[in-house]
N, C-alpha and C positions, 0 to 999 in steps of 0.2 A: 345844761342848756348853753354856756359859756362857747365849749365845745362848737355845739351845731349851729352858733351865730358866728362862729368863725369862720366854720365850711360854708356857711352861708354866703359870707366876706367875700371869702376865695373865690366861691362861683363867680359871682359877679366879677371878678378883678380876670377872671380866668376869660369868659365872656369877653368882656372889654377888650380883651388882645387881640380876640378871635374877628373881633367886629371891625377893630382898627384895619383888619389885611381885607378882611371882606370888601370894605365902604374906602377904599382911600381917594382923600381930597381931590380930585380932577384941578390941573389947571387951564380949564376953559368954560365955556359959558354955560354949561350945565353944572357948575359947582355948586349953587345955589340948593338946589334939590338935594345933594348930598349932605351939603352945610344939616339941612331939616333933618334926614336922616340921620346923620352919628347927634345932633341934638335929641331927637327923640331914644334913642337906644343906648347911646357911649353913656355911664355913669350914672343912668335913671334907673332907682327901684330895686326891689329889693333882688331882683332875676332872680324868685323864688322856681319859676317853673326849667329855668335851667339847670338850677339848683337837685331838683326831681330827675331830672336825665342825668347826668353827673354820679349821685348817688345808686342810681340804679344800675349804673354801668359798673360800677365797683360790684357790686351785689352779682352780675352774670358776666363778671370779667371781660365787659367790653372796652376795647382801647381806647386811653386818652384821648386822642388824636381823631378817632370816630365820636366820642362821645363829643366833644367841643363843638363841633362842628351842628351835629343833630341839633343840639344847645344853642347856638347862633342863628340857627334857620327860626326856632322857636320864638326865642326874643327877637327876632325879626316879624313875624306876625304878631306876635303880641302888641310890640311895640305901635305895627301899622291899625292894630285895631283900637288901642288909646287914642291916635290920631285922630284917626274918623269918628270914632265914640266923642271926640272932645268938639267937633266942629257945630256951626251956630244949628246945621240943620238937622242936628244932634242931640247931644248934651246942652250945646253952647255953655262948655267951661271954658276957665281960662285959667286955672293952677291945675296943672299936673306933676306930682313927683316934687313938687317945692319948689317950682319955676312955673314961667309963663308957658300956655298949651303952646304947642307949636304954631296953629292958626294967629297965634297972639304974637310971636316970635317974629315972625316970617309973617306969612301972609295967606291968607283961605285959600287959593289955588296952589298954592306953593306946598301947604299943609295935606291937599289931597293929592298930589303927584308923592311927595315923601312917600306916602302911606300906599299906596299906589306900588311903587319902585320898589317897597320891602318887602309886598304882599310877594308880587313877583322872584326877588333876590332871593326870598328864604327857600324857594324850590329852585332855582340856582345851585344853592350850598346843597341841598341834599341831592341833588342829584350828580356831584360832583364825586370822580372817584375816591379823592383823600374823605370823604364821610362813611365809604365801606368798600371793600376792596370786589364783593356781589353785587351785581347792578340787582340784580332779581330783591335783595332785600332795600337797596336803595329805594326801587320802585317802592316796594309796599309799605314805606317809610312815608313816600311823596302822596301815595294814593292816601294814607292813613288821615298825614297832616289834612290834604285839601277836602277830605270828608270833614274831619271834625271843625275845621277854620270856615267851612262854606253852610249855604241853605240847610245843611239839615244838622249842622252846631252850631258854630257861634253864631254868623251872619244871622241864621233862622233867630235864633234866640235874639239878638237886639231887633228883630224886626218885630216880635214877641213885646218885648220891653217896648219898644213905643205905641204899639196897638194898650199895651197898659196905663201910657198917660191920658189916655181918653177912657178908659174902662175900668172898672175896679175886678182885679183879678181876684180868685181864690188860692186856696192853699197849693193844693194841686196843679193850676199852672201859673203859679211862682217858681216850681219845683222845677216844671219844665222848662219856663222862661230861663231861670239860673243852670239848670244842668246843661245846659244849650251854650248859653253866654259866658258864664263863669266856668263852666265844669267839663265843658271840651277840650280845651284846650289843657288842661289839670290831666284828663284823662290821656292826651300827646303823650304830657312829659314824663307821666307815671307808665307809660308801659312802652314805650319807643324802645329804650333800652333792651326789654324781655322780646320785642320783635326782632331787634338787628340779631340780634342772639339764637335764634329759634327758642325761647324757653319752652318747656313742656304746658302744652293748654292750662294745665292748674295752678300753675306758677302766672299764669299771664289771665287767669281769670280774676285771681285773689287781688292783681294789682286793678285791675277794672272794677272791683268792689271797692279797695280803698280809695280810686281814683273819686269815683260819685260820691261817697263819703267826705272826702277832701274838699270836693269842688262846692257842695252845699254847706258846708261848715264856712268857708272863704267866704260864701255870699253872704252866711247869717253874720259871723263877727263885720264884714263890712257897712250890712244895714246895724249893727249896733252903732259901731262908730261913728254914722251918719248922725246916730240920735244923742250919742256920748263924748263922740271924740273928739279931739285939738286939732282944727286945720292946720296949724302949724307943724305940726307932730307929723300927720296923717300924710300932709305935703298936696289934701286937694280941698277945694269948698266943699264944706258938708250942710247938714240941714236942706239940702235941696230936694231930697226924698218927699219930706215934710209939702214942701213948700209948693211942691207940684201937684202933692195928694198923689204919688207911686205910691200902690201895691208893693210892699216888701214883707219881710218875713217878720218884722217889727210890727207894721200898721194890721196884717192879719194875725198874729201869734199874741202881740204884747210883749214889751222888752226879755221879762223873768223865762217868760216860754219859751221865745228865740235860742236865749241861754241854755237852756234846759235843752233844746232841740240840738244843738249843737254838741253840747256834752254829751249826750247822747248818740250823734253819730262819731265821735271820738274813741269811741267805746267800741264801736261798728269795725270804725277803721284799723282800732289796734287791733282784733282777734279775726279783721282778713288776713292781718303781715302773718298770723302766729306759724304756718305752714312755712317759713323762711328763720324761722328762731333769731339768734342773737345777729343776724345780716340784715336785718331790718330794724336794728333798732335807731339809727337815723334815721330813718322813716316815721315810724313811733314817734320820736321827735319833734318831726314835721308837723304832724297833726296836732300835737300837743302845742306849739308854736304858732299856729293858725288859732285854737281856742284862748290862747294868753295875748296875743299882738294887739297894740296899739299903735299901729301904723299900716 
């Protein structure tokens, strides 16, 4: 495990360079926005779903220099969806990643042009020739991301989530809710790689089972640490689940079951990779790293 928190490291530090040439500082009066920008993205979190592009690029010998790239557009949405996830008419948080939300930082309109600017940026980079030298697979890269990032993933999914603060959901669309919010974007970075590539459908089906698998395992350990964890640790206010009465995989399951729910799809997700043998076993990894984190 020492190992894959270092590839972990890397990603991120690898990111960070990538983000640095993407976003650089304007001097003029639209700096501001960008200042919000590389605060949200440069140095935040674990860039665990870059991390998934990266490794999978090794696995179907796609190039560094493509892989980076596909990686940077990713934490580029991601990054713009913590933004708006964090704003008052939102979340209304104000610790994100172990610093102030960006609305806290800067300032609420400031914080929605950021997010704004990346949603846009990230399909910038991919459709940029140094992300693949095929526009045809750039495309289906672009159309891929803004399916699973828009109304019918993530968006749909937090629109989900907050129809839940006024309703008490069931099992089944928590499942939704989180496959949507949590598990779209999971599902990019797990299989982006197997597209720029053309993998063979079974190869790219298997990573679509581990992806779901991944992405509801992500939401259940996060509702634990809502009920468990060290805000300090974790880097955001917890107990808010609680405190709103959200529907989670916690408040309908009960702690011990969540767990169990989780192990469970770990189990799922190891015997998708087994069609990829020992080139998966960073993968493997992964999911084992998702059931163990504390943060």
């Amino acid at each position: 495990m020492s190992n894959f928190k270092e590839q972990l490291k890397q990603a991120r530090i690898s990111v960070d360079q990538n983000l640095q040439k993407w976003l650089p500082l304007p001097d003029n009066l639209s700096a501001r926005v960008v200042e919000a920008m590389r605060y949200a993205t440069i140095g935040g979190g674990k860039a665990f779903r870059a991390f998934l592009i990266l490794t999978t690029a090794k696995m179907f010998d796609l190039p560094e220099a493509n892989a980076i790239n596909i990686a940077t557009a990713m934490e580029m949405i991601h990054a713009y969806s913590l933004i708006h996830d964090d704003l008052p008419s939102m979340d209304n948080d104000t610790m994100r990643r172990g610093k102030p939300t960006v609305h806290i930082q800067f300032d609420e309109a400031t914080a929605i042009l950021a997010g704004d600017a990346l949603l846009t940026n990230a399909f910038e980079v991919l459709a940029d020739e140094t992300t693949h030298p095929d526009p045809m697979i750039r495309t289906k890269l672009i159309k891929m991301l803004a399916y699973l990032a828009g109304k019918d993933g993530m968006v749909g999914g937090q629109m989900i989530d907050l129809i839940g603060e006024k309703q008490t959901l069931n099992l089944e669309q928590i499942e939704m809710l989180q496959g949507k919010k949590t598990g779209a974007l999971l599902m990019f970075a797990s299989t982006a790689s197997a597209v720029a590539t053309k993998a063979p459908e079974e190869q790219l089906n298997a990573l679509k089972t581990y992806a779901k698998c991944i992405g509801l395992m992500f939401q259940i350990t996060d509702d634990i640490l809502d009920v468990v964890g060290d805000s300090a640790t974790v880097g955001k206010t917890l107990g808010k689940d609680k405190d709103e009465t959200k529907s989670t995989f916690v408040s309908v399951l009960g702690l011990e079951a969540a767990r169990q729910k989780a192990e469970e799809l770990g189990v799922q997700a190891d015997d998708a990779l087994s069609i990829f043998g020992e080139k998966a076993i960073t993968l493997k990894e992964a999911a084992h790293f998702i059931l163990e984190r504390n943060y």
